[in-house]
C-alpha positions in Angstrom: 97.6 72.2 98.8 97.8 75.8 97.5 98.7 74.5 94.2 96.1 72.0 93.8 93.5 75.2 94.7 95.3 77.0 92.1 95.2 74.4 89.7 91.2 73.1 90.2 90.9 77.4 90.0 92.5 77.4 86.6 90.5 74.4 85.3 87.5 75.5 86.2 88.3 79.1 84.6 89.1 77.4 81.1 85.5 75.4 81.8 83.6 78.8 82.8 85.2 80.0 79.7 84.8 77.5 77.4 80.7 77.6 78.4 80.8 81.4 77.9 82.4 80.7 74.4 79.3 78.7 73.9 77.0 81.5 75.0 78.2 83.4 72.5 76.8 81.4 69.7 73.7 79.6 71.4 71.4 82.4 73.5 70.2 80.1 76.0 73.3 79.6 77.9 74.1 83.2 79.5 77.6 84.3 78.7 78.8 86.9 81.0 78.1 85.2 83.9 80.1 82.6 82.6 82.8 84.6 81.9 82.6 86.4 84.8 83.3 83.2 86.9 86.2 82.4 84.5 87.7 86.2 85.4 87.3 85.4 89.0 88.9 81.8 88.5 91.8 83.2 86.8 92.6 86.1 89.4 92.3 83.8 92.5 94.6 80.7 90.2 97.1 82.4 89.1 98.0 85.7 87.9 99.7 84.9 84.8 96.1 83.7 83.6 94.5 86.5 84.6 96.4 88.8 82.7 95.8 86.7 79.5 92.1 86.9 80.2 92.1 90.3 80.7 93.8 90.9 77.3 91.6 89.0 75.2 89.0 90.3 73.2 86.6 88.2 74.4 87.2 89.9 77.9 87.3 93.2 76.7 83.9 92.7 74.4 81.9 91.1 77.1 83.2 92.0 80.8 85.8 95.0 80.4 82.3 97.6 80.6 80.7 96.1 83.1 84.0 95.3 85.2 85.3 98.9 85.1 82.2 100.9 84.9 79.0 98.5 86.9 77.2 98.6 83.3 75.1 96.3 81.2 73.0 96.2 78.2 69.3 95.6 78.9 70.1 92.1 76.2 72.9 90.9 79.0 70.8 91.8 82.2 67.3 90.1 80.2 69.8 87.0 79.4 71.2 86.9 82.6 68.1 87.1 84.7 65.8 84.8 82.8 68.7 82.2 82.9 68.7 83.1 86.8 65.1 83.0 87.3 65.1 79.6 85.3 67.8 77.9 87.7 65.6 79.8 90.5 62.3 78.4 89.4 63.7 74.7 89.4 64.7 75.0 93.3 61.3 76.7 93.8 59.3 73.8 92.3 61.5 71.4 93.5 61.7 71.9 97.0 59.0 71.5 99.4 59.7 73.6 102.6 57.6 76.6 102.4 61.0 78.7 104.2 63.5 78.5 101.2 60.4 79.2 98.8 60.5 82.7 101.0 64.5 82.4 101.0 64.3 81.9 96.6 61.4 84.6 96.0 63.2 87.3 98.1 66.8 86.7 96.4 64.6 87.2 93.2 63.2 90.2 94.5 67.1 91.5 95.6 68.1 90.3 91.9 66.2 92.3 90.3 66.2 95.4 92.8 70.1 95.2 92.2 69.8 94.6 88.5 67.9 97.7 88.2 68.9 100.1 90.6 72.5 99.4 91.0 74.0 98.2 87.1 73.3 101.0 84.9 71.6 99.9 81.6 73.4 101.3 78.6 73.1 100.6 74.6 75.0 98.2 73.1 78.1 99.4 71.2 78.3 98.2 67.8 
């Protein structure tokens, strides 16, 4: 059973990836959270792919400062919140219990509380 974990963990990494690639060229899919989910994919599938990712340049451009240090550009954290609030906004309008409208405005409230207090901002390298 262990493998087949590993192996769904894998595919899903080279998917996560392979949509972060994507991000890269087309702003309106968010790519470090995509990549992000691919590291995590990677270091819980196998170890032999997380040390690949980890050595690529695509790792090192677009996780390797946040990973290490807990730091974005303002670019990433705008990117990754609007796409956020976007996915958030759909439940919102979606649903129709008036308690997970609470539930999805305060996890946007944490969001950005975290997002703000907790990454530092810093300027993008060129």
């Amino acid at each position: 059973m262990k493998k087949v974990t590993n192996f769904l963990l894998i595919c899903a990494g080279f998917v996560s990836l392979g949509i972060g690639l994507l991000g890269i060229i087309l702003p309106v899919i968010p790519t470090t959270p995509l990549l992000l989910l691919a590291s995590y994919c990677f270091v819980k599938g196998s170890e032999k792919f997380a040390v690949w990712f980890k050595g690529t340049t695509i790792y090192k451009k677009h996780l390797e400062e946040f990973v290490t240090n807990k730091t974005m550009t303002l670019k990433q954290k705008i990117t990754l919140n609007l796409f956020a609030d976007s996915m958030i906004a759909i439940a919102f309008f979606t649903v129709d219990k008036w308690s997970v409208r609470v539930i999805l405005i305060l996890v946007v409230i944490y969001k950005y509380y975290y997002f703000i207090t907790k990454i530092k901002t810093v300027k993008a390298s060129k």
